[in-house]
Residue, then its C-alpha position, 0 to 999 in steps of 0.5 A: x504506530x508508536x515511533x515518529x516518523x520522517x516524512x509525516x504526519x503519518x496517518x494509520x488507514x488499516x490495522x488487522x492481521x495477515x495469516x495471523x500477523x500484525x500489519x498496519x498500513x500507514x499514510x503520509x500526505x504525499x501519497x505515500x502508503x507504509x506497509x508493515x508486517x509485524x513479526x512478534x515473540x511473546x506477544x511483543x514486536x521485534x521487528x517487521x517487514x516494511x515497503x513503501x508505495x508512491x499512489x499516482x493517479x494516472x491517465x493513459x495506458x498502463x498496461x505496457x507501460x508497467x511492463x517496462x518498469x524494473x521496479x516494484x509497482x501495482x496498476x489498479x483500474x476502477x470502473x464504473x458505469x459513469x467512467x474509469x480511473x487508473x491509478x499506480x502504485x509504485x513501490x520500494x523493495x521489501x527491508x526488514x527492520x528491528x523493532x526499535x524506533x531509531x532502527x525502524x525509522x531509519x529504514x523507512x528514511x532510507x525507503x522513502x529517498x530511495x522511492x523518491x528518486x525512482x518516482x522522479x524518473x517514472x515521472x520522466x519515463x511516462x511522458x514517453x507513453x504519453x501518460x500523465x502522473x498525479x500524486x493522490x494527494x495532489x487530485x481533487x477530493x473525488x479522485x482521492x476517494x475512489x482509490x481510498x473507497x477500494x476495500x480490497x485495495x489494503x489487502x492487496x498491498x499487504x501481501x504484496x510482499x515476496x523475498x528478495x536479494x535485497x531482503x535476506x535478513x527477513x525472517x523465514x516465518x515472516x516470509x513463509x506466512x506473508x507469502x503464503x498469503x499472496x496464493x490466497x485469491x481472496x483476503x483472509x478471513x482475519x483481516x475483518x478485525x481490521x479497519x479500512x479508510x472510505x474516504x474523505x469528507x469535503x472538510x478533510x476529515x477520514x472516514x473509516x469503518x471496521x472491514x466486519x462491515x464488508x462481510x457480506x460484499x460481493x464484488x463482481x466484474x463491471x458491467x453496463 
């Protein structure tokens, strides 16, 4: 990311493409996932679809409660055979911006309060679920790693994207190609240019590795 950013420092975990457009997922050290899917004209970035996630690490049931939730959210559970971690992910409705530093930092401002205040009362909303809410970035080193450790996680929130009333102005190719890429039950094959971060080290330092080193992974349902 060229621009400077409110909120930061910004810090880029991934950088590929989705059905052949540029998206970058970017990290602050609240917890706070930007995902942007850039639309290009002559090779050059014009403008670009943006959502904000707010990682939580969560403990309790999140099935029913996300059900209740009128806002954009993922709940992703890891299991192993020694334990299982919940985390959620709630997220901005998709905007559009312009490529242009005071235009596209503006937009993620406006994202970011307004992700703030949604987070503050699903904070509020859970206690009545009995489920505890931790930002990522606020657990310890080996929560914040197995959600990061996740290589599937970057593309999910990629394609996250669908339009919205809030939303007209995004362009209709950005549109037609980000949601095509929500019908694919596997990331496509172009996002192996990108990079994926592991995790971290117990000095704090990020770990990170080309998606190539995933290419023969297989993922399979858990077991004992």
């Amino acid at each position: 990311m060229e621009f400077r950013l409110a909120e930061g420092p910004w810090e880029s975990v991934f950088s590929g493409s989705i059905k052949e457009y540029e998206a970058e997922v970017l990290l602050n050290p609240d917890s706070v996932l930007l995902v942007a899917i850039y639309e290009k004209q002559k090779e050059k970035r014009v403008g670009a679809v943006i959502q904000l996630f707010k990682v939580f690490y969560a403990v309790g049931e999140l099935g029913a409660f996300v059900e209740t939730l009128p806002k954009e959210a993922l709940a992703v559970t890891r299991h192993s055979k020694e334990e299982t971690m919940s985390f959620l992910l709630l997220g901005t409705k998709p905007s559009y911006a312009e490529y242009k530093e005071e235009a596209f930092s503006d937009e993620v401002d406006a994202l970011h309060k307004a992700l703030g205040k949604s987070a503050a009362i699903v904070k509020e909303v859970s206690m009545a679920y009995d489920i505890k809410l931790k930002p990522v970035a606020k657990c310890v080193a080996k929560i914040r790693t197995a959600f990061f450790a996740q290589p599937l996680m970057v593309p999910l929130m990629a394609t996250a994207y669908h339009p919205t009333e809030a939303a007209p102005a995004v362009p209709a190719a950005v549109a037609a190609a980000v949601s095509a890429a929500e019908a694919v039950p596997k990331p496509p094959a172009r996002i192996a240019a990108g990079e994926v971060l592991l995790g971290l080290t117990k000095d704090g330092t990020v770990v990170k590795e080309p998606l190539t080193l995933f290419g023969k992974t297989f993922v399979f349902s858990s077991s004992e």
